[in-house]
N, C-alpha and C positions, 0 to 999 in steps of 0.2 A: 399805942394811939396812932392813928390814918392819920395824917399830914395834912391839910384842903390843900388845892391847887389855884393858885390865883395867875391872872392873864393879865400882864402890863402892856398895852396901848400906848402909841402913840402916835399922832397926827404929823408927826415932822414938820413942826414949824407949819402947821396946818397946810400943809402939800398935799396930802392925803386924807381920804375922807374912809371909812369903815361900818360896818353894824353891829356894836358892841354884842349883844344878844345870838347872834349867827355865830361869833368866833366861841363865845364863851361856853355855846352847845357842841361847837366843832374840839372845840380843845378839852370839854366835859371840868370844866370849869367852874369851881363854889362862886369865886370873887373876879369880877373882872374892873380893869381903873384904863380909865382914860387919859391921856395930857396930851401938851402938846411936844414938849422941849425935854423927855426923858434922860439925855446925855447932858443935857445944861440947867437949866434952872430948876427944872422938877426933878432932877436926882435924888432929892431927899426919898423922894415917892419910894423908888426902887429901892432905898435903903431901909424902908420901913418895911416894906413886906419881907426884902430878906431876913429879916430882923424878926418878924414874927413867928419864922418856923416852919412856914408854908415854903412848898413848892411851889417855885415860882416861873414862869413861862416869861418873856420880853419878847413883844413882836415887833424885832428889830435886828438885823444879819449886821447893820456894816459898823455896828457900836459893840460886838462882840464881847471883843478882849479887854472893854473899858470894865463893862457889866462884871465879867467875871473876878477882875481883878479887886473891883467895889464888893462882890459876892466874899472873896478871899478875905476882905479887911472887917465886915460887917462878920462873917464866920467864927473870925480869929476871937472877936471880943467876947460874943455870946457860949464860946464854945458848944458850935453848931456844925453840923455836914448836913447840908439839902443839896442836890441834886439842882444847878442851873438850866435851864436850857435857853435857848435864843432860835429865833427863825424869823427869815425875811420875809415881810408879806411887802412889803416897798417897791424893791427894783425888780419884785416879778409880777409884783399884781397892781398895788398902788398907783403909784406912778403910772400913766398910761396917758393915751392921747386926749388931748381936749376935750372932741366928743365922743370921749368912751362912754361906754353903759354903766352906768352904776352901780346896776345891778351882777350885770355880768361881773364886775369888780370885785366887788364883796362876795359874789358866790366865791370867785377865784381865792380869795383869801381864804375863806373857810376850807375849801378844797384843800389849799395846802397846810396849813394848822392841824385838819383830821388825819392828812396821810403822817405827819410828825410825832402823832401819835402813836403809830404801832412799832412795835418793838423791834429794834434792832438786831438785825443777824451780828453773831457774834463771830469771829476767824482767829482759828488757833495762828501761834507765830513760834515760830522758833528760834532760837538764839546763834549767832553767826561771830566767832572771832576772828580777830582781825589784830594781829602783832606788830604790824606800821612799816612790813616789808615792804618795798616799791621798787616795781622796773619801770625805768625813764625807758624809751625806745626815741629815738631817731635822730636828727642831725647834732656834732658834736657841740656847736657852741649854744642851742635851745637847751639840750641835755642838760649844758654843766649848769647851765644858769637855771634851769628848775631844780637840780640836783642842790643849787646853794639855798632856796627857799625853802626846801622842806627838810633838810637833812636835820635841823634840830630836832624835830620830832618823828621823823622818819629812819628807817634803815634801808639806804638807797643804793641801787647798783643801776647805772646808765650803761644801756647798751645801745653804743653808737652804730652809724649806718655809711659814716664818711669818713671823708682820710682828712678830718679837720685838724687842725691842732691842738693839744692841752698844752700849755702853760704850765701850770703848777699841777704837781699831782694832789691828791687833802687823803688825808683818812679816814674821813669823816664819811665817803662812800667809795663804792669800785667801780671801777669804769672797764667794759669791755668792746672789741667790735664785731658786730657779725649781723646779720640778716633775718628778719621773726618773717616764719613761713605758715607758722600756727597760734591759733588762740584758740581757749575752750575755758569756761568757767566764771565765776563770779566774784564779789568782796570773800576775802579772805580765803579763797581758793582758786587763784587764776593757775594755767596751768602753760605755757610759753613753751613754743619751737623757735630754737635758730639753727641759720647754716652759717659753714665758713665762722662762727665763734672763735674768737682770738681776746685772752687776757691782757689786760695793760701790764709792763714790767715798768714801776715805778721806781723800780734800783736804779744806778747807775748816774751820771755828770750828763748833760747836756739835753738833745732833744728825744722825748717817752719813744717806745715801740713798745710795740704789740709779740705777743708770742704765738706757738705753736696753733695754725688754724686746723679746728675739730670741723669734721665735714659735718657732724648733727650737735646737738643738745638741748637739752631742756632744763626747764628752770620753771619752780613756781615761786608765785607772791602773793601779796593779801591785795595790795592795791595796783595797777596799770595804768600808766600816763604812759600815752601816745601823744607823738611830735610829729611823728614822720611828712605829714602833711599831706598824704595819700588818702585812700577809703580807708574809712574806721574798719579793726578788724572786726567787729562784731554788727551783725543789721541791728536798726533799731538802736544805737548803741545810748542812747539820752536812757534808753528802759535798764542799762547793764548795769547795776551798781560797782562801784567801787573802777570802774572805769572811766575813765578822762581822756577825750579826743581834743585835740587844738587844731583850728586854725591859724597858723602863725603871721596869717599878712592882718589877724583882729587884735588892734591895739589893746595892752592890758590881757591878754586873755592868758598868758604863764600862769600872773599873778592871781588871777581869777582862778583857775585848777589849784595853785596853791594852796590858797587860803580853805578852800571845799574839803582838798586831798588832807591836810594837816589833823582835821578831824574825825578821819575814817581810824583811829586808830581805838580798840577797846572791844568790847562786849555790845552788841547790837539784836535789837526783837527785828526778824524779818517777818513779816505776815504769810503763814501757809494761805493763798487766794483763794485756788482750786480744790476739790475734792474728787478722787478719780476709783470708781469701782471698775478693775479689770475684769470683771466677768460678765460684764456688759459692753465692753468695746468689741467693736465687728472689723479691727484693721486687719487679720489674717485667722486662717484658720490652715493649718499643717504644713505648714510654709506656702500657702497659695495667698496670693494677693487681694487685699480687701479696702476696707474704707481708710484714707489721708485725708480726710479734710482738713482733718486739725494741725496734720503735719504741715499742711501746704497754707496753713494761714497765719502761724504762726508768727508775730516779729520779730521776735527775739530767739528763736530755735532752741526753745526751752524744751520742745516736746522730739523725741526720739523713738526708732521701732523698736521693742523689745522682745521680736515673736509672735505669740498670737494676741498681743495688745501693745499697746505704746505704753509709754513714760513720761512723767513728767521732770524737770530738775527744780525743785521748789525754790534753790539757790538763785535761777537765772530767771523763771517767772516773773515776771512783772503785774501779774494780773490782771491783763486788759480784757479779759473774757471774752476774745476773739473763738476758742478752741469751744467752751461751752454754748456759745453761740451755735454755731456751727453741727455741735455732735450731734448723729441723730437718733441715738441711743439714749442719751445723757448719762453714759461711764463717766465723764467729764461735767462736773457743777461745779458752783463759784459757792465763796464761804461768804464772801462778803456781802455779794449780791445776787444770791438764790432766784432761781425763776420765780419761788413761791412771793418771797417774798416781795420782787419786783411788781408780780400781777394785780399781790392785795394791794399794793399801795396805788398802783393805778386803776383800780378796780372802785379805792373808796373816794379817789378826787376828783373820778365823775360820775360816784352816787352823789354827791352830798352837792355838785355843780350842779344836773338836774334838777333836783330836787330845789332851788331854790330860784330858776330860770325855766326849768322845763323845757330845756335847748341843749343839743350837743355840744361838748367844748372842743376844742380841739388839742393836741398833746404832742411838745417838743422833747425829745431828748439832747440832753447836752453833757458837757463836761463840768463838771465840778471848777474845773482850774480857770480855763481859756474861757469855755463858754458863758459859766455866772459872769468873768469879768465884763464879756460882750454886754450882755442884758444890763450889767450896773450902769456902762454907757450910756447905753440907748434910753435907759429909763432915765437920768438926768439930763442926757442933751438934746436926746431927739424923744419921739412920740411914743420909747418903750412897747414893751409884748403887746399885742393886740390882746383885745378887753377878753378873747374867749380862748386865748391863747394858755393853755396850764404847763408850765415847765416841770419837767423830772431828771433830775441831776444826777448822773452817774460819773465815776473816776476816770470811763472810757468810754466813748460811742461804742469800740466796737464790742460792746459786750450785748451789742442791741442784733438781735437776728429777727426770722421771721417770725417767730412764733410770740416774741412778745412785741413784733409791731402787729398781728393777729389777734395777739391776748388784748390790747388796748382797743381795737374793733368790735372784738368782742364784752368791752367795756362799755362801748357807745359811744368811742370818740369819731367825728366827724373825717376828721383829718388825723394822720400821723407824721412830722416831721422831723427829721434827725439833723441839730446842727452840728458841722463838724468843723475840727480846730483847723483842719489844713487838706493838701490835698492827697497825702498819707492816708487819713481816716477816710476818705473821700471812697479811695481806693477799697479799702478794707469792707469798706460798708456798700458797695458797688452788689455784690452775688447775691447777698443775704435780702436789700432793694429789690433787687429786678426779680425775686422768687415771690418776693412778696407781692410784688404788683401783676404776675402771674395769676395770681392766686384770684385777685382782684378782677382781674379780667375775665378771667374763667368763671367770675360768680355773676357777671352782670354790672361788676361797678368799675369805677373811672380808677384805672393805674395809677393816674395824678392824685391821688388821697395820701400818697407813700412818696413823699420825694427829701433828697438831701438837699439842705439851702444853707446860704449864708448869711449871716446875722444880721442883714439890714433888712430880709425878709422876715425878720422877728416881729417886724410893725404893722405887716400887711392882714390885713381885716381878714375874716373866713366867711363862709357863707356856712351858715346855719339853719336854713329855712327848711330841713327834714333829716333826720337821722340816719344813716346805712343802716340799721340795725336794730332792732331790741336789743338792750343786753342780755345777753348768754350767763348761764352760771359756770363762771370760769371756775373748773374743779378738774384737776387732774394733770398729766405730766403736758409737756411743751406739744410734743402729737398728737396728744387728745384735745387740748383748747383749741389747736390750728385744725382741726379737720371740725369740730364743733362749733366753731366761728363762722368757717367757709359754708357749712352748709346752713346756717344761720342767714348768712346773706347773701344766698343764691334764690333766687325768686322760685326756681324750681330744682329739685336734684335730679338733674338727667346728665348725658353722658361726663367720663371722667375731665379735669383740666387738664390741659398741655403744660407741663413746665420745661426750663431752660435742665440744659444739661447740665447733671451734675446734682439732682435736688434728690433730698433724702425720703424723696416718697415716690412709688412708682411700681409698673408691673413688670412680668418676664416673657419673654414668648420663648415657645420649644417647637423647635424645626424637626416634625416629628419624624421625617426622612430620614434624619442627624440620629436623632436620638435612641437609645439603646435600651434607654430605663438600666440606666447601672448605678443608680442613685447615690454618684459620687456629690449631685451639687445638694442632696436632704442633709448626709453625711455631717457638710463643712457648713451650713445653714446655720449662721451666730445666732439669729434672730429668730428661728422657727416658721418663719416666712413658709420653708417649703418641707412638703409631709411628705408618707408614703400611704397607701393605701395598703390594709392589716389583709386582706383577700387578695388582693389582685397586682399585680406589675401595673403601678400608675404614681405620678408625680402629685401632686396636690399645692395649693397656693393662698395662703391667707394674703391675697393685699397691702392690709392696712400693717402688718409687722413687718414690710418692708421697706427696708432702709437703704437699698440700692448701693450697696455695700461692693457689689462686682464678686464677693466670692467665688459664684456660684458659677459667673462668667468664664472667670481664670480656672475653675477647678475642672471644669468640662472637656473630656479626650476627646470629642466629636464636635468641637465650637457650635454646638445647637442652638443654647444661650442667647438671646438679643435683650439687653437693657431698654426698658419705655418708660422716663419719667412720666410721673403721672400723679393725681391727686383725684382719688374715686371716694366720693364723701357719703354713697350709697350706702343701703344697708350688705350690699353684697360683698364688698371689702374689707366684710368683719369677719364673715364663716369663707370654712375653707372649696376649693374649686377645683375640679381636677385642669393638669395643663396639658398631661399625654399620658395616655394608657392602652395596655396593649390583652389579651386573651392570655393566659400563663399557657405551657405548654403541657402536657400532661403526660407522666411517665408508662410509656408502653408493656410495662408489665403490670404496675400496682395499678397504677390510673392516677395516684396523685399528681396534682399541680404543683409545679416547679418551674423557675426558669421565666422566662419570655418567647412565646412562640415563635414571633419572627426570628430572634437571636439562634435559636437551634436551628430553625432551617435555614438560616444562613450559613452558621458552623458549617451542616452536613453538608449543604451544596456545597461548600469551599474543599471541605476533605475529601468527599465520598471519590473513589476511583480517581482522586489527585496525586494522595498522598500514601507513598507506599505500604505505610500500617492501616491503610484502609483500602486497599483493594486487592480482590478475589480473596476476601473473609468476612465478616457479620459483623465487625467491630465497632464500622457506622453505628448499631443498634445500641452498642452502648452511650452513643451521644445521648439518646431519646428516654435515656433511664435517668429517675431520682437518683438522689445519692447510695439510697440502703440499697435499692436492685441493680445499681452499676456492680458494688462490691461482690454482693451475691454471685452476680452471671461471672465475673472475673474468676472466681474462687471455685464454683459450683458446675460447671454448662460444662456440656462435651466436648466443644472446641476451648474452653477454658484458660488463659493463656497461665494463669498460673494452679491451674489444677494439680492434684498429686498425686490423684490416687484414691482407692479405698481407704480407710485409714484404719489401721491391724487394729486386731481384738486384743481387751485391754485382759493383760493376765492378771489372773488373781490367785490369793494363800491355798486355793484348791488344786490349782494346776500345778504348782509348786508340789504340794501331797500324794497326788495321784502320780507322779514322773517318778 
């Protein structure tokens, strides 16, 4: 038996007004209930429907954990499991300025209630132990005093960095001295360089020393407190698990790593984020040098070269989908938050926003953490999202690149904004911005439709009075909605767009002076971008498979080669083009075509009467022979250099007979 699904309402102390009808189509809804006071007085409400067996929806974020916990007590009695859910339609829609739109309001509700509805990506995780080893690092009397807060549940070795003094020696940890030059690794696998390492000798009457200093060593552990009050050794280090930096002039802050540190010990689910098909990465092809993007965006230096693709370490990942942003392959995808799935959901919060305004909305990304906290602000004390303002919450801004601030244009959003936590993200989201609004310019619309702001711009009204766009049928990977978008919203498709250096769409020129046609850059071609022609010595060039990877650049013995980003939305950028081609040369005995004609008459003019195996003899002419008739004339001709002769008649059982 199918479950109904009922949608609990509520007005907040009548703060907020709604259209019961609109959400209960958006949420596909049998039953929907109204109140005002869901968390207080009408409680019973929520306890009835949980009670009844139905799945139940509350459209209500900041009463969460009350709901669930009332869900768990209403469960236990009936012995029931249904499925909770909860969603905020308040501090991102409700809530809003005085004279918001009503309308606008309520469409925005139902926008976000439909995108909550589709299914969640799911992300494998793995399991990480963690044995409650800990190196303290840095000065000796921070050491011992973190060394005394954790050692009950830790197994602690402080390696100091000063000639402080110990007092008592404990047993309870080791204390060594030397200097960390290295750090690499995660919870439950750090992996530590020192120099000059010296052990404490706690034998002996009076004051401790240290012993025999090791000019290197190494040492791992599960967990890493740093003291030293220098750079953390790892960037990004808030993203490194099982790692702890101190400020030591922030009052309380030991005590704060302590209490954090004390529970890293045990069996832990780490979420696998990414998914990485190596046979689609274009960072190298036979050791020639290709596409970093992802290396070089990296926060945390999760991703490493491996040859002719990178790596990821799932350990030290943090998942901010910086690297799948970025790729222009996509070897690299997110588990959590899939492009697919990112598009549909922004795809149905402004169908179903049209649809009940017949107006563009406009669409922020934000953070889940930092950013909802901003908007729960601004929606109780100041004049909250603007009415046409629709938020989409991801873990990281920077998982947001061009192509799904593209995919949202090509949804029919007005405006695309990205709010960011700090000026870190600000950063990161800098290249992915200015590509986008490239893109924007070369089609005929205003780069301002693409900016990063800060959360007090969350209030500011948009102008809606005509769309960029139809929406597009967003179908297919990250390059096909960006190049189906762009030429969506180009009034006409004439010549290509100029992009900023560095964008993974573009063409190649061949400096056909340079070029030899020794088709070393078709060879290392990750992407197929460049061909050969099946007849003739010629280069050939699909466009739009180009991903400006530099292979082809780096591979080339004649730097013919020039990089031109570019974005050609034509039909011409789908079939292939020739870039240079040349007449083959034709073998002067058989006649077949071989070779490249310029190339041979170069050779010979370089040999002929230069080089002493080519002068006053014919051996030139073996330059201008195919393969089979070089051998031939070598073996066969009268000046022959390895000729040998007639070759004797072959004896047979007769001539044996007849002697």
């Amino acid at each position: 038996m199918t479950a109904h699904k009922t949608l609990l309402l509520c007005s907040c102390d009548k703060t907020q007004s709604f259209d019961p009808d609109a959400l209960r189509a958006a949420a596909n809804a049998e039953h929907v209930v109204a109140v005002n006071q869901l968390c207080g007085k009408d409680m019973k409400t929520a306890a009835e429907h949980l009670g009844a067996r139905n799945d139940v929806l509350i459209a209500c974020g900041q009463q969460a954990a009350l709901f669930e916990r009332l869900a768990e007590d209403v469960y236990a009695e009936i012995q029931y499991a249904a499925p909770l859910h909860t969603i905020d339609i308040r501090d991102r829609a409700g809530w809003s300025a005085p004279n918001a739109n009503p309308r606008r309001l309520h469409a925005k509700q139902a926008a976000l209630i439909a995108a909550a509805q589709l299914p969640s990506p799911m992300a494998p995780a793995k399991t990480i132990l963690s044995s409650g080893v800990c190196c303290i690092v840095g000065p000796t009397e921070l050491a011992i005093t973190m060394a005394e807060l954790v050692q009950d549940e830790l197994g602690v070795t402080c390696i100091v960095n000063d000639a402080g003094p110990i007092q008592l020696p404990s047993a309870a940890y080791d204390v060594a001295k030397g200097q960390l030059t290295g750090a690499y690794g995660a919870l439950g696998n750090f992996k530590l360089e020192f120099a000059h390492l010296q052990t404490l000798n706690p034998a002996g009457r009076g004051e401790l020393g240290y012993g025999e200093s090791k000019a290197t060593a190494r040492s791992e552990c599960d967990i890493f407190i740093d003291l030293r009050g220098s750079a953390p050794a790892f960037p990004s280090h808030q993203k490194r698990n099982g790692y702890f930096w101190a400020d030591p002039k922030k009052t309380g802050e030991l005590e704060r790593i302590a209490l954090t540190a004390r529970e890293r010990v045990g069996e832990f689910e780490k979420t696998v984020y990414f998914r990485l098909e190596e046979s689609l990465c274009a960072h190298s092809r036979a050791n020639q040098p290709g596409c970093t993007r992802c290396l070089d965006v990296c926060p945390t230096e999760a991703i490493f070269s491996a040859g002719d693709h990178i790596q990821i370490d799932s350990d030290i990942c943090a998942g901010c989908g910086s690297c799948a942003a970025v790729c222009p392959t996509s070897a690299v995808t997110m588990n959590e938050t899939p492009f697919e799935a990112l598009t549909k959901a922004v795809d149905v919060m402004a169908k179903v926003y049209r649809e009940q305004t017949d107006e563009s909305p406009r669409l922020v990304f934000h953070t889940l953490g930092t950013g909802a906290e901003a908007m729960a602000y601004l929606a109780r004390y100041d004049d909250g999202l603007a009415d046409d303002l629709i938020p989409m919450g991801l873990e990281h801004t920077d998982r947001v690149g061009h192509a799904e601030i593209m995919a949202a244009f090509g949804a029919g959003y007005a405006e695309v904004l990205i709010l960011a936590d700090n000026e870190l993200d600000r950063r990161a989201l800098a290249a992915e911005v200015e590509l986008a609004q490239a893109m924007l310019k070369g089609s005929g619309n205003s780069p301002g439709r693409v900016r990063v702001i800060n959360a007090i711009e969350l209030c500011d009204a948009g102008d809606n009075a005509g769309r960029v766009s139809d929406p597009v049928l967003l179908v297919g990977g990250r390059r096909d909605i960006t190049r189906v978008t762009v030429a969506a919203m180009s009034d006409t498709v004439g010549a290509p767009i100029p992009l900023p250096a560095g964008a993974p769409y573009g063409a190649i020129d061949v400096d056909s002076d340079k070029c030899t046609l020794c088709l070393a850059c078709v060879s290392l071609c990750p992407t197929g971008a460049l061909g050969d022609h099946p007849d003739r010595p010629e280069i050939q060039f699909t466009e739009n498979a180009c991903v400006q990877c530099g292979v082809c650049d780096s591979t080339c013995p004649e730097t013919a080669i020039t990089m031109r980003p570019q974005l050609d939305v034509s039909k011409a950028a789908l079939v292939a083009r020739p870039l240079h081609g040349e007449e083959p040369f034709e073998c002067i005995k058989c006649g077949v075509p071989f070779g490249v004609a310029s190339t041979i008459n170069r050779i010979v003019e370089k040999l002929e009467n230069q080089h002493w195996m080519y002068k006053n003899s014919d051996n030139v002419q073996l330059i201008k022979m195919c393969d089979d008739c070089r051998v031939k004339s070598q073996f066969h001709g009268d000046q022959a250099p390895m000729a040998k002769g007639e070759r004797p008649r072959v004896r047979t059982r007769d001539d044996y007979l007849d002697s």
